[in-house]
mmCIF file of the N, C-alpha and C atoms, coordinates in Angstrom:
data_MODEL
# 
_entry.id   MODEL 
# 
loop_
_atom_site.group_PDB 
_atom_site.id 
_atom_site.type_symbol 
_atom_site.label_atom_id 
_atom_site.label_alt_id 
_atom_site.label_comp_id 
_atom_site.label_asym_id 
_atom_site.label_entity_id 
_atom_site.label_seq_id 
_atom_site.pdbx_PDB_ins_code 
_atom_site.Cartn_x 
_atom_site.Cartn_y 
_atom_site.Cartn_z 
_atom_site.occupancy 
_atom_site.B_iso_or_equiv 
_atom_site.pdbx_formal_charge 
_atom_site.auth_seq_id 
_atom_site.auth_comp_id 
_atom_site.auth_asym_id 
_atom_site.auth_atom_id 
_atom_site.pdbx_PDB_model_num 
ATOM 1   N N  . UNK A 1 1  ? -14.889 -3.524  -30.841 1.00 0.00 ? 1  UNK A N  1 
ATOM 2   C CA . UNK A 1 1  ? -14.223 -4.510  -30.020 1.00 0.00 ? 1  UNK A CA 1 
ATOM 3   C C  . UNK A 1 1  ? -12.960 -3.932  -29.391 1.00 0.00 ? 1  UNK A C  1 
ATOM 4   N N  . UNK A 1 2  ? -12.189 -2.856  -30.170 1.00 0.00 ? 2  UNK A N  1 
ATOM 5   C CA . UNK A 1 2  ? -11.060 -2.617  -29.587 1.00 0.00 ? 2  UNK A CA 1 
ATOM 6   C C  . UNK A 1 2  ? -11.168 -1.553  -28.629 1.00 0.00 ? 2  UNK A C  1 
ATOM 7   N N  . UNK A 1 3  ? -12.141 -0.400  -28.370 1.00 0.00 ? 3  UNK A N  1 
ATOM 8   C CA . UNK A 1 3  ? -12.700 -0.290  -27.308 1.00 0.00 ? 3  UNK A CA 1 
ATOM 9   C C  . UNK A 1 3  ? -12.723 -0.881  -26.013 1.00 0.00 ? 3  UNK A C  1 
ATOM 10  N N  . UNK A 1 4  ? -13.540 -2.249  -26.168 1.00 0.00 ? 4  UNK A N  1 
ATOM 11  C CA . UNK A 1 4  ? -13.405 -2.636  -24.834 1.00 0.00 ? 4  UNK A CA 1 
ATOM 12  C C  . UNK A 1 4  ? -12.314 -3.044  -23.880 1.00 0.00 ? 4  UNK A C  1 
ATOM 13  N N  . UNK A 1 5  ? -11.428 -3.620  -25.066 1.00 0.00 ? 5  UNK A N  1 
ATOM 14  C CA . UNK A 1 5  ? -10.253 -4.096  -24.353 1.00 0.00 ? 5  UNK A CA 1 
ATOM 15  C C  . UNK A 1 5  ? -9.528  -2.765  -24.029 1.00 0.00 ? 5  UNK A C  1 
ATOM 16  N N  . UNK A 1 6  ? -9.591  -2.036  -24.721 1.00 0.00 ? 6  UNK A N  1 
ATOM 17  C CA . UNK A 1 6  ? -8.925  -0.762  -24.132 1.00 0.00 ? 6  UNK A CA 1 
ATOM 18  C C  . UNK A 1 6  ? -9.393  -0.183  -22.550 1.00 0.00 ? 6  UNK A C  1 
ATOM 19  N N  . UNK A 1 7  ? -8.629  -0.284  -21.590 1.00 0.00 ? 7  UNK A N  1 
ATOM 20  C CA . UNK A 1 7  ? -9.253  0.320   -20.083 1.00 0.00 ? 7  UNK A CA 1 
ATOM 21  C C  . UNK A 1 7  ? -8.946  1.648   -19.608 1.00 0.00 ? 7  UNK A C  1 
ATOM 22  N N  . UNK A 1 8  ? -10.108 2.039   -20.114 1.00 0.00 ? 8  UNK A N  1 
ATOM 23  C CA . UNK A 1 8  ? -9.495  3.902   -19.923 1.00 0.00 ? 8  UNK A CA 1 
ATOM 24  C C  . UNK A 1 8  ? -9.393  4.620   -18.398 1.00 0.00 ? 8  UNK A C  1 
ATOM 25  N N  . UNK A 1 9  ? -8.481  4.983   -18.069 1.00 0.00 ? 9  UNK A N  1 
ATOM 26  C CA . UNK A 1 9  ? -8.186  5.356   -16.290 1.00 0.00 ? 9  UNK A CA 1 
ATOM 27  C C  . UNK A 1 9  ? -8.848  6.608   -16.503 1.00 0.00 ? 9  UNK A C  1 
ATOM 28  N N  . UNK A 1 10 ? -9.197  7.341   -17.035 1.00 0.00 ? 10 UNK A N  1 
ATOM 29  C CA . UNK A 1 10 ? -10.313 8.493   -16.756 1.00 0.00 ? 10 UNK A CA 1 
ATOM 30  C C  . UNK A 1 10 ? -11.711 8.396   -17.191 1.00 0.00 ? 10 UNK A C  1 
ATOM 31  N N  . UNK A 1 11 ? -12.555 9.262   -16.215 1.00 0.00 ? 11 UNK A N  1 
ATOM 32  C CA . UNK A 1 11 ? -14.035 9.246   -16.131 1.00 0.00 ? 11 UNK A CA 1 
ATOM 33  C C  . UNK A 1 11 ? -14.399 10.362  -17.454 1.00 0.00 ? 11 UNK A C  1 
ATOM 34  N N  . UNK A 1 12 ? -15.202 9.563   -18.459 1.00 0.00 ? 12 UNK A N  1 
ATOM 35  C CA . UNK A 1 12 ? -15.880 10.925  -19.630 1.00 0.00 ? 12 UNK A CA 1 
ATOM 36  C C  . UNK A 1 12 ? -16.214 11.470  -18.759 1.00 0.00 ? 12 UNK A C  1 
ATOM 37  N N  . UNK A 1 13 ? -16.287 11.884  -17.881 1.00 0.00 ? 13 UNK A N  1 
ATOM 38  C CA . UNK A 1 13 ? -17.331 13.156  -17.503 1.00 0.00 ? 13 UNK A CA 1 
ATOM 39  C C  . UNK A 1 13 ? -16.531 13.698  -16.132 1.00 0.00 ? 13 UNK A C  1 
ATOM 40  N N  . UNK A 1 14 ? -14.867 13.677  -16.057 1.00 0.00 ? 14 UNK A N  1 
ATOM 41  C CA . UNK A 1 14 ? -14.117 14.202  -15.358 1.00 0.00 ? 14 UNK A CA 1 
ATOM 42  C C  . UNK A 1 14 ? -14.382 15.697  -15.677 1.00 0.00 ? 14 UNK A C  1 
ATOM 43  N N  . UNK A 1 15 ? -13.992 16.478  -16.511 1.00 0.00 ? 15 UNK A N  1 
ATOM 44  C CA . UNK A 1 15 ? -14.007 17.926  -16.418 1.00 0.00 ? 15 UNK A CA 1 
ATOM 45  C C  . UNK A 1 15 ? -15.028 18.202  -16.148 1.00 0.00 ? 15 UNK A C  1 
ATOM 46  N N  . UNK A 1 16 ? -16.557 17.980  -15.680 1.00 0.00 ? 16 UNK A N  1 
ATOM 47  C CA . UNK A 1 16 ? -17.811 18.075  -15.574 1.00 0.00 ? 16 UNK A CA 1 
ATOM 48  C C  . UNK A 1 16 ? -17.632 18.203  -13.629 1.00 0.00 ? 16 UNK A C  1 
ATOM 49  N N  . UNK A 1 17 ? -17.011 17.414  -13.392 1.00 0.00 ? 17 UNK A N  1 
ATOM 50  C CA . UNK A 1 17 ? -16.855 17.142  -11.620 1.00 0.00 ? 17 UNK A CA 1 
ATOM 51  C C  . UNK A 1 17 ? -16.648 18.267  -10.810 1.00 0.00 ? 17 UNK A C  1 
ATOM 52  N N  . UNK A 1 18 ? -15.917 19.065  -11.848 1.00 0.00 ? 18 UNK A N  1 
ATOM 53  C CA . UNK A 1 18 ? -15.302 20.210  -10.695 1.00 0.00 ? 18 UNK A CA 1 
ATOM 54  C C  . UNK A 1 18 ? -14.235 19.905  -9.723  1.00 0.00 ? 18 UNK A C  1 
ATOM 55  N N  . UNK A 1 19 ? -13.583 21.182  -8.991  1.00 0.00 ? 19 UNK A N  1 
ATOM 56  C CA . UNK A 1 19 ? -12.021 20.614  -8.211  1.00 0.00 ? 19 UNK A CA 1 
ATOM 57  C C  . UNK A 1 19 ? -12.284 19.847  -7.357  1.00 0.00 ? 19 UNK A C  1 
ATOM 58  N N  . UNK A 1 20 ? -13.292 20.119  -6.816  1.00 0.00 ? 20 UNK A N  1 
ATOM 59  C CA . UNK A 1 20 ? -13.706 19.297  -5.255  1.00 0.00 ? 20 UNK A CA 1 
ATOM 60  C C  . UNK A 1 20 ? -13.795 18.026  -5.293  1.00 0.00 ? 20 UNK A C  1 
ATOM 61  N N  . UNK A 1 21 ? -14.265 17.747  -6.477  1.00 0.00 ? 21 UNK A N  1 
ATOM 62  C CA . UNK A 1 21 ? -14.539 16.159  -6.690  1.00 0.00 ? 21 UNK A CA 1 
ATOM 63  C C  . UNK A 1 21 ? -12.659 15.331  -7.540  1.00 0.00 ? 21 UNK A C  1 
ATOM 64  N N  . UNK A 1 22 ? -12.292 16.741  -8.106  1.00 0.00 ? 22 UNK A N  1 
ATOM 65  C CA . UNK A 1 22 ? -10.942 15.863  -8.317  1.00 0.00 ? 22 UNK A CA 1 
ATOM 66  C C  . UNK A 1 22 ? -10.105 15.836  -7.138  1.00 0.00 ? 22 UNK A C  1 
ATOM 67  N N  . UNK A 1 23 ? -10.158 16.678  -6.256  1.00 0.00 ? 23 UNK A N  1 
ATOM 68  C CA . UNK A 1 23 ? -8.941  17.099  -4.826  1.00 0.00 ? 23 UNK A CA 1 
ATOM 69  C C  . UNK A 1 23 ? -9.784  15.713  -3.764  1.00 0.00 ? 23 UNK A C  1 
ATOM 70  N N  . UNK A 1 24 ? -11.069 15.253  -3.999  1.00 0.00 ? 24 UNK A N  1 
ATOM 71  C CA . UNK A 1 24 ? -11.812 14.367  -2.916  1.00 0.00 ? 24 UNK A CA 1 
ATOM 72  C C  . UNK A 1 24 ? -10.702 12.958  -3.833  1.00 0.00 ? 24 UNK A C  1 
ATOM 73  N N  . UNK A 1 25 ? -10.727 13.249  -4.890  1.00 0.00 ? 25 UNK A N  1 
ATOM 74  C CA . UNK A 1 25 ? -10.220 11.596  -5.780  1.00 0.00 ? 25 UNK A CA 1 
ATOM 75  C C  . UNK A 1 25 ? -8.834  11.099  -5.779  1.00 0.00 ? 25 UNK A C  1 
ATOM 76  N N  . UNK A 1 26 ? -8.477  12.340  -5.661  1.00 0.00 ? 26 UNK A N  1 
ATOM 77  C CA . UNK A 1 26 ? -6.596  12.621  -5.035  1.00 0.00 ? 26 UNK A CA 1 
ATOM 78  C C  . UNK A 1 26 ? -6.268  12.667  -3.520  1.00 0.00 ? 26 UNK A C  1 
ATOM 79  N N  . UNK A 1 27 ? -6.709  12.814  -2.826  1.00 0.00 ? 27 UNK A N  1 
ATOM 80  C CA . UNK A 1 27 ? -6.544  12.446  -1.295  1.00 0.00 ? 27 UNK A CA 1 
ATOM 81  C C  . UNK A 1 27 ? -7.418  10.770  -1.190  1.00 0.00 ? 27 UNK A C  1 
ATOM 82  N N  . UNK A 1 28 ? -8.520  10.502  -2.039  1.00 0.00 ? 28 UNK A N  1 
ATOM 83  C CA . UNK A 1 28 ? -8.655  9.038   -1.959  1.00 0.00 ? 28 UNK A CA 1 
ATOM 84  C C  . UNK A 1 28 ? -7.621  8.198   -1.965  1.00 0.00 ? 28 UNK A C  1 
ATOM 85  N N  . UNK A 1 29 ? -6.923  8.608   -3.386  1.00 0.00 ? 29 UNK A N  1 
ATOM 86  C CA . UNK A 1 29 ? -5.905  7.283   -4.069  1.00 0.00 ? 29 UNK A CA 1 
ATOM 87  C C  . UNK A 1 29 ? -4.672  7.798   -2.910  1.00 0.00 ? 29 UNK A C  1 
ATOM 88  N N  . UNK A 1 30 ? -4.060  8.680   -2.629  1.00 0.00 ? 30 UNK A N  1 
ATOM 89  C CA . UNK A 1 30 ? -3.334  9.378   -1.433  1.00 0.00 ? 30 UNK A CA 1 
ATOM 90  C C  . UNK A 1 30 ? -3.140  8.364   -0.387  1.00 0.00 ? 30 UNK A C  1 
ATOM 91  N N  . UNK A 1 31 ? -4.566  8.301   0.266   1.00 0.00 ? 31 UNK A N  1 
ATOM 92  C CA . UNK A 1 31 ? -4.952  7.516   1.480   1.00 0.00 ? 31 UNK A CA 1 
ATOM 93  C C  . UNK A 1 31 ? -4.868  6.196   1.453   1.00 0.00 ? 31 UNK A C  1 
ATOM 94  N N  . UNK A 1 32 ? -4.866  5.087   -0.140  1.00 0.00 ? 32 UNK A N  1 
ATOM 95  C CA . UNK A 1 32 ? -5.054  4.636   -0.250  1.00 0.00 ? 32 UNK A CA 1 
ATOM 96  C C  . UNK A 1 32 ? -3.407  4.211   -0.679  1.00 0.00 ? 32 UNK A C  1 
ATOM 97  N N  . UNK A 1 33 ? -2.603  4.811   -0.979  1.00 0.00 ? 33 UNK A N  1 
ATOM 98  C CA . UNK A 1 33 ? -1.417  4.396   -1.175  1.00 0.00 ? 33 UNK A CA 1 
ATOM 99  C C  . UNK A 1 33 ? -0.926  4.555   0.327   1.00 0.00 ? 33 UNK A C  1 
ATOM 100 N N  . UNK A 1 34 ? -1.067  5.181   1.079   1.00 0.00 ? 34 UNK A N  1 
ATOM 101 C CA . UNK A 1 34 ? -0.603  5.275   2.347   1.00 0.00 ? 34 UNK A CA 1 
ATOM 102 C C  . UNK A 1 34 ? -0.971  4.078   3.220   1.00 0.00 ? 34 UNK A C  1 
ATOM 103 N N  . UNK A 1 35 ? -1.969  3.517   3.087   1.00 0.00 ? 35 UNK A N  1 
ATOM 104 C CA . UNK A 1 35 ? -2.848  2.454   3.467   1.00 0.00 ? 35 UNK A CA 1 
ATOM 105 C C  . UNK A 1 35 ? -2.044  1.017   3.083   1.00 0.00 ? 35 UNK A C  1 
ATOM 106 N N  . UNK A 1 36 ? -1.661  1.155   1.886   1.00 0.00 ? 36 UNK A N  1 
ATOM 107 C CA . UNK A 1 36 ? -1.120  0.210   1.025   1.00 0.00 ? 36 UNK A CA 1 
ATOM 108 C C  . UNK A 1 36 ? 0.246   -0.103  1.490   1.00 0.00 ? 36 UNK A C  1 
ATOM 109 N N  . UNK A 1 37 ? 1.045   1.056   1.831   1.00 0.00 ? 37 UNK A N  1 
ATOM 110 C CA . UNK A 1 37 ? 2.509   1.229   2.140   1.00 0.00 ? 37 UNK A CA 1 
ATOM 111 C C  . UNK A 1 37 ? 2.567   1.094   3.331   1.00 0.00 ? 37 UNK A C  1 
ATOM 112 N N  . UNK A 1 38 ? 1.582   0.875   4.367   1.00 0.00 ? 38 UNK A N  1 
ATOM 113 C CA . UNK A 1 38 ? 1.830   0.801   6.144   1.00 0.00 ? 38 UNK A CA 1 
ATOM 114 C C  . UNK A 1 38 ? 1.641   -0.843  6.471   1.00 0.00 ? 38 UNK A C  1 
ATOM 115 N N  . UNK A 1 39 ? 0.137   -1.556  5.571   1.00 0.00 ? 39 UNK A N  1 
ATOM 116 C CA . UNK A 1 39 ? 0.218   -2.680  5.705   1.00 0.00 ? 39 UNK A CA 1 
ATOM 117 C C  . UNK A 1 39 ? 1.005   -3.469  5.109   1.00 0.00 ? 39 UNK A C  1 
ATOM 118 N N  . UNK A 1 40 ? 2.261   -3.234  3.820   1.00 0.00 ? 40 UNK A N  1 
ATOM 119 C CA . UNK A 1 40 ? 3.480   -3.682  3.528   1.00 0.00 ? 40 UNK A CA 1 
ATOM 120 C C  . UNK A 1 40 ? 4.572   -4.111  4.569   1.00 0.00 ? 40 UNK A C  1 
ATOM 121 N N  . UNK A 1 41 ? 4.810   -2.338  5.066   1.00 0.00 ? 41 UNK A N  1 
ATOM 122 C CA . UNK A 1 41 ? 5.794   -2.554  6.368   1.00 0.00 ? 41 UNK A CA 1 
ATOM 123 C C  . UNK A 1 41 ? 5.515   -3.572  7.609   1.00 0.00 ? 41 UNK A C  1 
ATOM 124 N N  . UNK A 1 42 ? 3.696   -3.702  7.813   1.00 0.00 ? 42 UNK A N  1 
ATOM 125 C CA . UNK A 1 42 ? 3.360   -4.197  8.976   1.00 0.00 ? 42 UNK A CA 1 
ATOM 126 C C  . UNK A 1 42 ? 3.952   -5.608  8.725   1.00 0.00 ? 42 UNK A C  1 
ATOM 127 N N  . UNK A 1 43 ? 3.245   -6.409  7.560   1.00 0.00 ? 43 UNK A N  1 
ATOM 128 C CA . UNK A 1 43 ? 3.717   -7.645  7.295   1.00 0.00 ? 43 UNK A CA 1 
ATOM 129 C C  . UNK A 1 43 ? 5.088   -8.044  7.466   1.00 0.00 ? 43 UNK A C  1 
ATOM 130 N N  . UNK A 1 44 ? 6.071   -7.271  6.630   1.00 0.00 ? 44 UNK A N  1 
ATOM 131 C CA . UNK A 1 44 ? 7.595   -7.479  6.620   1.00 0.00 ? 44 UNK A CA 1 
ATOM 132 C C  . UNK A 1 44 ? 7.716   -7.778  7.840   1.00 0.00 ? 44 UNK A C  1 
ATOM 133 N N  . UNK A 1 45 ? 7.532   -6.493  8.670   1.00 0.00 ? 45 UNK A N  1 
ATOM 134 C CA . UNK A 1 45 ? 7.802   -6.517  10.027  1.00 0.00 ? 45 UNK A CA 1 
ATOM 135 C C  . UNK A 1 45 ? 7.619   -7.900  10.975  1.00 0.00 ? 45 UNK A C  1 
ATOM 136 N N  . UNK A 1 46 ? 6.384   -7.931  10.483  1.00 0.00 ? 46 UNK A N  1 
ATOM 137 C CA . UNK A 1 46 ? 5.921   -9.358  11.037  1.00 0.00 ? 46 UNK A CA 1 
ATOM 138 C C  . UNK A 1 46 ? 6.826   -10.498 10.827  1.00 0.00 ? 46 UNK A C  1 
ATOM 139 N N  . UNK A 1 47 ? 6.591   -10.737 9.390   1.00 0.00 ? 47 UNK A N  1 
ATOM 140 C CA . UNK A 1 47 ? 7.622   -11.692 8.710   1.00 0.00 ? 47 UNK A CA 1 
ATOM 141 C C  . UNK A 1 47 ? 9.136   -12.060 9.706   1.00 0.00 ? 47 UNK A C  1 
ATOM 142 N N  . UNK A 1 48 ? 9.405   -10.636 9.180   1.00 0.00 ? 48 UNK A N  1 
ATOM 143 C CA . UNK A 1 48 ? 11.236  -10.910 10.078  1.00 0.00 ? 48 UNK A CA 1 
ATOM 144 C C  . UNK A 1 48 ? 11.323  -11.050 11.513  1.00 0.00 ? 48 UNK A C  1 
ATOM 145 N N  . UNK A 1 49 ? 10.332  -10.737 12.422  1.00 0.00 ? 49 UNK A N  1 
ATOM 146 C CA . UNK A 1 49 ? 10.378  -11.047 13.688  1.00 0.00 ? 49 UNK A CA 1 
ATOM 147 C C  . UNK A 1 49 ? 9.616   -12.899 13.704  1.00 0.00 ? 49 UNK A C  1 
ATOM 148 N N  . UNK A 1 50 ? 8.929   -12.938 12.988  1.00 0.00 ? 50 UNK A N  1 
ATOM 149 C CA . UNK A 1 50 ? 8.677   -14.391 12.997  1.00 0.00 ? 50 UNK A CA 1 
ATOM 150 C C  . UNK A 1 50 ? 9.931   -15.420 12.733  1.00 0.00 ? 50 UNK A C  1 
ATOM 151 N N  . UNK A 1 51 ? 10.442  -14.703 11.620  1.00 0.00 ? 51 UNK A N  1 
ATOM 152 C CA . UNK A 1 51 ? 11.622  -15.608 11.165  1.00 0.00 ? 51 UNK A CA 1 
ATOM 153 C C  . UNK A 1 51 ? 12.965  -15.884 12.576  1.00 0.00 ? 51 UNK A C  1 
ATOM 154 N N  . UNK A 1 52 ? 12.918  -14.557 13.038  1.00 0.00 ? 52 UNK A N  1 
ATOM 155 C CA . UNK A 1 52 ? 13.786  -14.527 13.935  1.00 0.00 ? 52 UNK A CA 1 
ATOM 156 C C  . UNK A 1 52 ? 13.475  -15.562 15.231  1.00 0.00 ? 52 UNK A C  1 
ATOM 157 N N  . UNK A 1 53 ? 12.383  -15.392 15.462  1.00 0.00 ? 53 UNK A N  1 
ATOM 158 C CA . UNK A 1 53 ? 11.648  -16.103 16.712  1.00 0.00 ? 53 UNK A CA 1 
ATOM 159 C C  . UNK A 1 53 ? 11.914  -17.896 16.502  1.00 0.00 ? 53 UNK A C  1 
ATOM 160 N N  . UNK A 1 54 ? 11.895  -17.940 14.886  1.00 0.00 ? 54 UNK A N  1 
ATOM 161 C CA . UNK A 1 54 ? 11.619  -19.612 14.574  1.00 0.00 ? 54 UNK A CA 1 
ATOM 162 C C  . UNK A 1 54 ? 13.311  -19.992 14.521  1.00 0.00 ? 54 UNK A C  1 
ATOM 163 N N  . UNK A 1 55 ? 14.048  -18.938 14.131  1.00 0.00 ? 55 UNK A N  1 
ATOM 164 C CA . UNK A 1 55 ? 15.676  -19.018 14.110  1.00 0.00 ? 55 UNK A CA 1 
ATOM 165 C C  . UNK A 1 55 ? 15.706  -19.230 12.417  1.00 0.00 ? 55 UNK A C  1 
ATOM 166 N N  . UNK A 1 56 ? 15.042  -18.619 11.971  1.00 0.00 ? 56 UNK A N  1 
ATOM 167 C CA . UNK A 1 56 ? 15.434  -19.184 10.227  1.00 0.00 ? 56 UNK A CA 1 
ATOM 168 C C  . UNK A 1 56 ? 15.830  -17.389 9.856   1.00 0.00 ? 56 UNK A C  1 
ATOM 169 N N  . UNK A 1 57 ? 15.636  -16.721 10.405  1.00 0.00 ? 57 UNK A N  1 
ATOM 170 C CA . UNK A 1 57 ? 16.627  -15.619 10.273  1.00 0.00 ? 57 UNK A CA 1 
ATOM 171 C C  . UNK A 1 57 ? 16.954  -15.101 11.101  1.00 0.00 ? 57 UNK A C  1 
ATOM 172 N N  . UNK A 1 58 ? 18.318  -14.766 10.963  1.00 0.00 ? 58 UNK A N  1 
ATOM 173 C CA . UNK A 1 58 ? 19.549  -14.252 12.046  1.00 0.00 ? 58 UNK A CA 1 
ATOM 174 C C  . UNK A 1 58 ? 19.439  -12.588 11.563  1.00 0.00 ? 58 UNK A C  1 
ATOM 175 N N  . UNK A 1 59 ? 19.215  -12.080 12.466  1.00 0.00 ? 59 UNK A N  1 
ATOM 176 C CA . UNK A 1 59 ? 19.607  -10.599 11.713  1.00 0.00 ? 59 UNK A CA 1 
ATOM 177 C C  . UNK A 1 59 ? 20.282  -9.485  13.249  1.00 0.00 ? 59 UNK A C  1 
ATOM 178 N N  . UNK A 1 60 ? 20.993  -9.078  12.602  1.00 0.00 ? 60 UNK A N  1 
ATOM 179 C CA . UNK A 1 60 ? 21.938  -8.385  14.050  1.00 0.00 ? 60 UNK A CA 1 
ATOM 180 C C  . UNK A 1 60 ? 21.342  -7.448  14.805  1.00 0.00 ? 60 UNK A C  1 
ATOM 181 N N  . UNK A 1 61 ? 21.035  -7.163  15.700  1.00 0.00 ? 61 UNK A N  1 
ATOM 182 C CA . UNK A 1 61 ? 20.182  -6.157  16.209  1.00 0.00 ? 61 UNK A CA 1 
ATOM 183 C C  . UNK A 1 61 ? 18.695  -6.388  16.398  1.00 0.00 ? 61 UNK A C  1 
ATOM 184 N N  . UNK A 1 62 ? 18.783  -7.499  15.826  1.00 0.00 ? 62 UNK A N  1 
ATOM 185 C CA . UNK A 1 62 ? 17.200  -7.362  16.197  1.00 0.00 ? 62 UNK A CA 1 
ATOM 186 C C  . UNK A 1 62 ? 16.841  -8.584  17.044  1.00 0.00 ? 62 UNK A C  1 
ATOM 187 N N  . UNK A 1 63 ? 17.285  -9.474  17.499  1.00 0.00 ? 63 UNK A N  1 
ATOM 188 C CA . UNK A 1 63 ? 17.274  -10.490 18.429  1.00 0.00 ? 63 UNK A CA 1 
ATOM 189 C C  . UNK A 1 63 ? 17.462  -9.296  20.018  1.00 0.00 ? 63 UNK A C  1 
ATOM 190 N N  . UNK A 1 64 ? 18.228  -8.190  19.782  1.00 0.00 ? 64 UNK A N  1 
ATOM 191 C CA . UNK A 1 64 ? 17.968  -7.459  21.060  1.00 0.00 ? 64 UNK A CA 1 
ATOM 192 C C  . UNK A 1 64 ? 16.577  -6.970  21.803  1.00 0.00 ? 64 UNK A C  1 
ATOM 193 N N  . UNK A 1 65 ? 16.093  -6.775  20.509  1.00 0.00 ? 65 UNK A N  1 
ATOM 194 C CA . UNK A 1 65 ? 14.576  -5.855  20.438  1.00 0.00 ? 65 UNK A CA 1 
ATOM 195 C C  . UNK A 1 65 ? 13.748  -6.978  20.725  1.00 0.00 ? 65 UNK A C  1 
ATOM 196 N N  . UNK A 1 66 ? 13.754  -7.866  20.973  1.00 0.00 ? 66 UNK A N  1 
ATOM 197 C CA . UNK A 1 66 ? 12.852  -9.411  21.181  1.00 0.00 ? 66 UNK A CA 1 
ATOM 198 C C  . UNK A 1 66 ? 12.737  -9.554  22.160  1.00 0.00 ? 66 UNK A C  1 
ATOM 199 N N  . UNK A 1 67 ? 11.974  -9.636  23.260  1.00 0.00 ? 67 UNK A N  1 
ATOM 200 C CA . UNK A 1 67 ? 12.069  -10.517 24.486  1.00 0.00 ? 67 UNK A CA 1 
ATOM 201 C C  . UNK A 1 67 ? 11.648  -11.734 24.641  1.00 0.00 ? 67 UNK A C  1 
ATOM 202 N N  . UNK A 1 68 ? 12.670  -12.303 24.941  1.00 0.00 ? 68 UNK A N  1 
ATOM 203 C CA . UNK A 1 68 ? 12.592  -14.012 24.990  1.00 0.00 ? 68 UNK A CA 1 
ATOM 204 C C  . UNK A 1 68 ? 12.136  -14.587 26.430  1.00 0.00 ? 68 UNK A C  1 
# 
């Protein structure tokens, strides 16, 4: 039982893969944090120009960058 609850982050049969398959699994998670970290910024981004547009946030400099 204590097995299962245990969630093991490596594959039994990682050293079996060879580099190619670990360097393919490391540019995955890579791509995938990069992926993760662009659609963060996109939202924010979004967010604070929305806020600005509705007037529920004031932020200096950036009411310039807006065209009204």
């Amino acid at each position: 039982m204590h097995n299962r609850l245990r969630r093991t982050r490596r594959d039994p049969n990682w050293e079996m893969d060879g580099p190619a398959a670990r360097r393919e699994h490391l540019q995955s998670r890579l791509m995938s944090m990069i992926a993760l970290s662009y659609s963060f910024v996109a939202v924010s981004v979004a967010a604070i120009a929305w806020g600005v547009q509705l007037g529920l946030a004031h932020v200096p400099g950036i009411g310039l960058l807006i065209v009204r």
